[in-house]
Every structure is written in structure tokens, then in C-alpha cells.
N, C-alpha and C positions, 0 to 999 in steps of 0.2 A: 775668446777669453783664454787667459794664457793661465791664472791663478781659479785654483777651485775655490768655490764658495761652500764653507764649511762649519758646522754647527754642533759646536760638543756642549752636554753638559746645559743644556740650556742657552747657552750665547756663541755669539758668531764667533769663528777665530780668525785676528786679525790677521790682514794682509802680510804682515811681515812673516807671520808665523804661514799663514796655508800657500805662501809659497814657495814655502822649504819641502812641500810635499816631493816626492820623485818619483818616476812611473813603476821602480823595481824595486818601493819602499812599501811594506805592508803597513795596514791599519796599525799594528801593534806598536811597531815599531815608530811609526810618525805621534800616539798618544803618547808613549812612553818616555824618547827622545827627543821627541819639537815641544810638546805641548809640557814636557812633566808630568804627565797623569801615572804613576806609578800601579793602580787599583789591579789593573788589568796586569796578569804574569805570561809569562812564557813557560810553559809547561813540557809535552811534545813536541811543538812546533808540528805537529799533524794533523790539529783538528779534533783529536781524539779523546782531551782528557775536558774540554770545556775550559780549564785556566783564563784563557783571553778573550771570554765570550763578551759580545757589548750587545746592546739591542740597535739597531736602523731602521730609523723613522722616515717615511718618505711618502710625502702627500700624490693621492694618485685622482686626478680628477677631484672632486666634493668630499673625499675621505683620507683618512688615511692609515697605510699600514705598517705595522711593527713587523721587524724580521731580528729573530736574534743569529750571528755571526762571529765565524770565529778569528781573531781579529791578524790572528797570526798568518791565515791564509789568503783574507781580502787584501787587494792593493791600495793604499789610502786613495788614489784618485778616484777609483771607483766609488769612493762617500760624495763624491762633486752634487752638493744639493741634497744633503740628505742632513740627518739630525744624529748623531751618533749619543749614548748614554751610556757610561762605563758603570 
């Protein structure tokens, strides 16, 4: 599979959109700029002040679990199958 399969917000993003992902593009930057999702800022860009926090959803076996993340330091393909919520 060459496009990640990706889930903000409640709904899939399209194929036109999660293929614009790029391996040296962070999460921040791919809601921000592909999708428009403005919610989420860029603060330090270190992780440190929480600005770009989202939560990741990601079913693991029969459950699943929430991890909140800072969006500025994940890379968007690492979301590949998860659920992100800004």
C-alpha cells in the first residue's frame, strides 16, 4: 500500500488528501496544511508546551486504546490506521 489509510475527526481522509502525507512531514503539519484543521498550533515545536496535542486511537486486538500525542513531533505516516482527534 503506497497511501496511508487515515481517520481524523471521525471520518476517513480522502485518498487525494492522505496522499499528500510525506515521510518528513509531521502530524501537525499534514492537519494543519493538507487537511486545514487549524485547532491544533505550533507552539515550541519541542513537545513541551502541549499546543499541538491530539489524541490516537488505535484498536489493538478486541479493545482499543487512546494515546494523546504531540502532533508536532509525530510523523503523519506513523497515524497509517489509526484515528487521530484534534
Amino acid at each position: 500500500r503506497t497511501v496511508p489509510i487515515l481517520f481524523v475527526n471521525g471520518e476517513r481522509v480522502p485518498h487525494r488528501l492522505a496522499s499528500k502525507a510525506r515521510p518528513n512531514q509531521t502530524l501537525l503539519s499534514f492537519l494543519r496544511d493538507v487537511m486545514h484543521l487549524k485547532g491544533s498550533k505550533l507552539g515550541c515545536a519541542e513537545g513541551g508546551c502541549g499546543a499541538c496535542t491530539v489524541m490516537i486511537s488505535k484498536g489493538t486486538g478486541d479493545e482499543i486504546k487512546h494515546y494523546s500525542v504531540n502532533a508536532c513531533l509525530m510523523p503523519a505516516l506513523a497515524a497509517d490506521g489509526c484515528h487521530i482527534t484534534t
